[in-house]
C-alpha positions as CSV (number, residue, x, y, z in Angstrom):
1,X,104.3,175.3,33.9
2,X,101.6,177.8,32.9
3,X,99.0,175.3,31.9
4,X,100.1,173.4,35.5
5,X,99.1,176.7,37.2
6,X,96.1,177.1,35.1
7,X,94.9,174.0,35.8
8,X,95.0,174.5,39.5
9,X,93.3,177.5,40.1
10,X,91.5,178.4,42.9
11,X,93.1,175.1,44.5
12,X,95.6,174.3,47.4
13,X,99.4,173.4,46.0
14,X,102.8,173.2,46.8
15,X,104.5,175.4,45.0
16,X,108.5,174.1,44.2
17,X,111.1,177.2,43.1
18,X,114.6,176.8,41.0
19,X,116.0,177.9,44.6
20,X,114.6,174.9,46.6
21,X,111.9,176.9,48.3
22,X,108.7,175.4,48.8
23,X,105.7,177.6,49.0
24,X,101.8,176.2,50.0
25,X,99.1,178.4,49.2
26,X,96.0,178.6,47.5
27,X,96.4,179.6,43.7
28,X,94.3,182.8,43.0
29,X,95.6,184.0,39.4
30,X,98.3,184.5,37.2
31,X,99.2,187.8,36.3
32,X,102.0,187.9,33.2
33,X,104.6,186.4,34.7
34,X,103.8,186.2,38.3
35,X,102.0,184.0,40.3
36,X,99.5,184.9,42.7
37,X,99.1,182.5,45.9
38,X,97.6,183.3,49.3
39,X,99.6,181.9,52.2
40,X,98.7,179.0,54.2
41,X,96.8,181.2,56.7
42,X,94.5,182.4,53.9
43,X,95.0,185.8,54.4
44,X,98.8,186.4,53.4
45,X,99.5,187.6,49.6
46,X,102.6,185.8,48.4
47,X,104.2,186.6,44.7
48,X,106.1,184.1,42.7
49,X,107.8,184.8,39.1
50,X,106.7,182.0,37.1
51,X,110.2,181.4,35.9
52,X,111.6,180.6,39.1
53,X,108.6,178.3,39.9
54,X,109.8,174.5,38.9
55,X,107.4,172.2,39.9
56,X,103.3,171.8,40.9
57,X,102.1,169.6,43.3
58,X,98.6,169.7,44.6
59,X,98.0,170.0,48.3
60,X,97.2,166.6,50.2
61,X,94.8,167.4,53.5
62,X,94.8,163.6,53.9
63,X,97.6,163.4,55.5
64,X,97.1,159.3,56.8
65,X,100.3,157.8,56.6
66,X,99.0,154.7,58.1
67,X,98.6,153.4,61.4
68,X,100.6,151.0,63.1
69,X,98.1,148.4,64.5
């Protein structure tokens, strides 16, 4: 998961936890054991132990689905 996290830095992801939470921010570092995210607003610090994170995803702004026509 490490290398995942590593990998996106200083990108936009979803962030999925052991607990079924699912956390979007911007990856800014990892420190130990912790991840280090600001919140969708950009401003907001939000903390995540790495052990409790169980899944990477990165963060899709295209969000076409398609278009009935």
């Amino acid at each position: 998961m490490r290398k995942l996290l590593e990998a996106s830095m200083g990108q936009r992801c979803y962030l999925f936890t052991t607990l079924g939470q699912v956390y979007v921010g911007l990856v800014v570092e990892l420190i130990d054991d912790v991840v280090h995210l600001t919140g969708p607003d950009g401003i907001t610090p939000v903390y995540i132990n790495l052990s409790d994170v169980s899944g990477v995803r990165q963060y899709d702004e295209d969000n076409d689905l398609g278009s009935a026509r």
